[in-house]
C-alpha positions in Angstrom: 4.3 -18.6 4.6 3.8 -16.3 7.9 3.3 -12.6 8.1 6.8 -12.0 8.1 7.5 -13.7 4.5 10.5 -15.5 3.4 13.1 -12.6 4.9 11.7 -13.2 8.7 11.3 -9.2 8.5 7.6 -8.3 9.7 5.7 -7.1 6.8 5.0 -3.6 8.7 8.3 -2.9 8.9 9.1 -3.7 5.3 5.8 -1.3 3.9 7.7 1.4 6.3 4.7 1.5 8.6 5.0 3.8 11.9 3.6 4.2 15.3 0.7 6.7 14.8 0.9 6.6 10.9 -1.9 8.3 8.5 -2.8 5.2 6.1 -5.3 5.2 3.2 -5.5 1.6 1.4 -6.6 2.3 -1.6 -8.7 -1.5 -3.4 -7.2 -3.2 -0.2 -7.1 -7.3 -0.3 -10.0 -8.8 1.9 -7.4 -10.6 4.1 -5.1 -7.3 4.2 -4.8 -7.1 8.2 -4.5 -11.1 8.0 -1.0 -10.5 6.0 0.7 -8.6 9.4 1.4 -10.2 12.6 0.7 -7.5 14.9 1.1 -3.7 13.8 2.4 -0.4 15.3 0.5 1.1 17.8 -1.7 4.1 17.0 -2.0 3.7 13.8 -5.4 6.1 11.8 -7.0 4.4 9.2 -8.3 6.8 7.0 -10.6 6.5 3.9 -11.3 10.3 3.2 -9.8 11.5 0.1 -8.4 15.0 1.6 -6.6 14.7 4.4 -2.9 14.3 4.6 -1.7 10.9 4.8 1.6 9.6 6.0 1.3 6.6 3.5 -1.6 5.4 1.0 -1.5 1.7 -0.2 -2.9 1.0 -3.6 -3.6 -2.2 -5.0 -3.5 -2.2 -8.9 -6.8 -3.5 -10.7 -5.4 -2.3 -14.1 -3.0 0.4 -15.1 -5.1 2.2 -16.9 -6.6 2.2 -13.3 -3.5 3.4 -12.0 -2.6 6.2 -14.4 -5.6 8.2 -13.7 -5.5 7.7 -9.7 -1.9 8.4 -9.3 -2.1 11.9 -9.5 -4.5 12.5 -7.0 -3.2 9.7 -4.5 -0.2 12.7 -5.1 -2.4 15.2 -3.3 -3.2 13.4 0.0 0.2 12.3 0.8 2.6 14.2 3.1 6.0 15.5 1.9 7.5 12.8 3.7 4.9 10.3 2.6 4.6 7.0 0.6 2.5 5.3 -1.9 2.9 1.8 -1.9 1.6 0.3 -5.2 0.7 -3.8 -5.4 -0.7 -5.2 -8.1 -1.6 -8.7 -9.1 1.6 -10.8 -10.4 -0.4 -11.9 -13.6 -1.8 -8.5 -14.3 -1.9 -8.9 -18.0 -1.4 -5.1 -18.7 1.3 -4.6 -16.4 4.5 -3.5 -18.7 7.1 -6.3 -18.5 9.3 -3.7 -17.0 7.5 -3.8 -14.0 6.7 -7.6 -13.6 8.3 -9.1 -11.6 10.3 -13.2 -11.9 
């Protein structure tokens, strides 16, 4: 499969990813920046836990995990901001509710 997935819509563009953008990845897949074919220009990559970001991406290791970092992943994003959350599709502890088929 290429960057762009199954829907042929680059992967950037899906996440909601901006020229200039403020982005935290929070657990981040070794072969992240492998996963986009090309990104928008500008773009701060930022692994301080105070600024303002413009959009953090989290990548699950456990809910438990997830509960107590939510709330502080809260804090550093903008108004206008996003958290993207991606977990694992086998994550055992993940409620059915939020597995997906």
């Amino acid at each position: 499969m290429d960057a762009a997935g199954y829907s042929g819509t680059p992967l950037a563009k899906k996440l909601g990813i901006k020229e200039a953008a403020r982005i935290r990845l929070v657990n981040p897949l070794e072969h992240y920046f492998d996963l986009f074919n090309g990104l928008p220009e500008g773009i701060k990559w930022l692994k301080d836990r105070k600024s303002k970001k413009d959009m953090i991406h989290y990548f699950g290791v456990s809910l438990k995990a997830l509960e107590k970092d939510i709330a502080t992943l809260k804090l550093e994003i903008e108004p206008s901001g996003m958290i993207w959350v991606s977990w694992p599709k086998e994550l055992p502890e993940l409620p059915r509710t939020f597995q997906s088929s």
